[in-house]
C-alpha positions in Angstrom: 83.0 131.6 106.0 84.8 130.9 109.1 87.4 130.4 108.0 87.9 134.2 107.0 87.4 136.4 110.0 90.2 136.4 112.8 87.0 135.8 115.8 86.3 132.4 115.0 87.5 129.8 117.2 90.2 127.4 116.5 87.5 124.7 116.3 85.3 126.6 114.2 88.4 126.9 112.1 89.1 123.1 112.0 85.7 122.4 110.7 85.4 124.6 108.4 88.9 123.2 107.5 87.5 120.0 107.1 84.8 120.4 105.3 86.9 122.5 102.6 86.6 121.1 99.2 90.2 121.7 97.9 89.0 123.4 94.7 87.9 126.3 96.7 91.1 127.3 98.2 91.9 129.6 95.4 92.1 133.4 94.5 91.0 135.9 96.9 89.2 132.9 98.8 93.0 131.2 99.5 94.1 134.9 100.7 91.5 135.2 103.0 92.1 132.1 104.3 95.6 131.8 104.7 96.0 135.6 106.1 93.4 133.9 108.9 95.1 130.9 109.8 98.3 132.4 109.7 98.0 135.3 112.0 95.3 133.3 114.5 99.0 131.2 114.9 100.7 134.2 116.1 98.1 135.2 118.4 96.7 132.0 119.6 99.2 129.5 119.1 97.5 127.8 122.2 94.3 127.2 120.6 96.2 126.1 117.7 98.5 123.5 119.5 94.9 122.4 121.3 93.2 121.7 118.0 96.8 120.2 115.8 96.8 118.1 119.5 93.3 116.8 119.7 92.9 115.9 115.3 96.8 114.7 115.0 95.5 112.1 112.5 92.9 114.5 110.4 95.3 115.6 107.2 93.1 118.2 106.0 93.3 120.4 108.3 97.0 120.4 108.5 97.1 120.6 104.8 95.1 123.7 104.8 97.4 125.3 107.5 100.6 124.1 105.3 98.9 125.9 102.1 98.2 129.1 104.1 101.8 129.6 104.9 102.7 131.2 101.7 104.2 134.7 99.8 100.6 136.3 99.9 101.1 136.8 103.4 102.8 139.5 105.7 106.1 138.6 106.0 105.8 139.0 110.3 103.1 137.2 110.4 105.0 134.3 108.9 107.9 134.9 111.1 105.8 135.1 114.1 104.4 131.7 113.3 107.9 130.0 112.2 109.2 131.6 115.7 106.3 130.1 117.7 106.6 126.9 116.0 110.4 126.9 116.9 110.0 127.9 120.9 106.6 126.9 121.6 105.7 123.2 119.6 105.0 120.4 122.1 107.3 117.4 121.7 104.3 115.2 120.4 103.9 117.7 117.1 107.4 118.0 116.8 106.8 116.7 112.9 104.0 119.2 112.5 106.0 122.1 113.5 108.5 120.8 111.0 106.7 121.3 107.9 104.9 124.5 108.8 109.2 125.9 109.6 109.9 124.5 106.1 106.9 126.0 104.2 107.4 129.5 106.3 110.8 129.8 105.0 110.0 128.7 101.5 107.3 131.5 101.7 109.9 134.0 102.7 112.6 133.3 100.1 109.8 133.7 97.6 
């Protein structure tokens, strides 16, 4: 799936986001995922920004990303992604960037 190696694109990532059926982010799958999604923010917050930017009314995709963000993951990575969310989130995502703060520090007090 794309959706678990670090070389696909953000917009590989968004479709295979979409096209998700929820039941299937569980177990080893969810890990996969989330440990994707969560360090592609840290290194490519840019593509990130361009694909939260371009589907701003598509949910699934931002539910996926707020599910990632949990205590399975390294905690840097999370950090890295909270920080970038805090110095790098374009005024127009500003809600966005919100939630994933919130569910990255929830991750970490877990």
């Amino acid at each position: 799936s794309a959706l678990m190696t670090m070389k696909s694109s953000w917009p590989a990532l968004y479709l295979a986001a979409a096209a998700l059926p929820n039941r299937c982010f569980d177990g080893y799958f969810a890990e996969g995922i989330s440990d994707t999604i969560v360090r592609k923010m840290g290194q490519d917050w840019a593509g990130f920004i361009a694909v939260l930017s371009a589907h701003r009314a598509e949910e699934r995709f931002m539910s996926l990303v707020l599910r990632s963000i949990n205590a399975t993951l390294d905690p840097k990575d999370i950090k890295l992604a909270a920080h970038r969310a805090t110095t790098e989130c374009p005024e127009t995502l500003k809600k966005q960037c919100f939630f994933i703060l919130e569910k990255a520090a929830a991750a970490l007090r877990e």
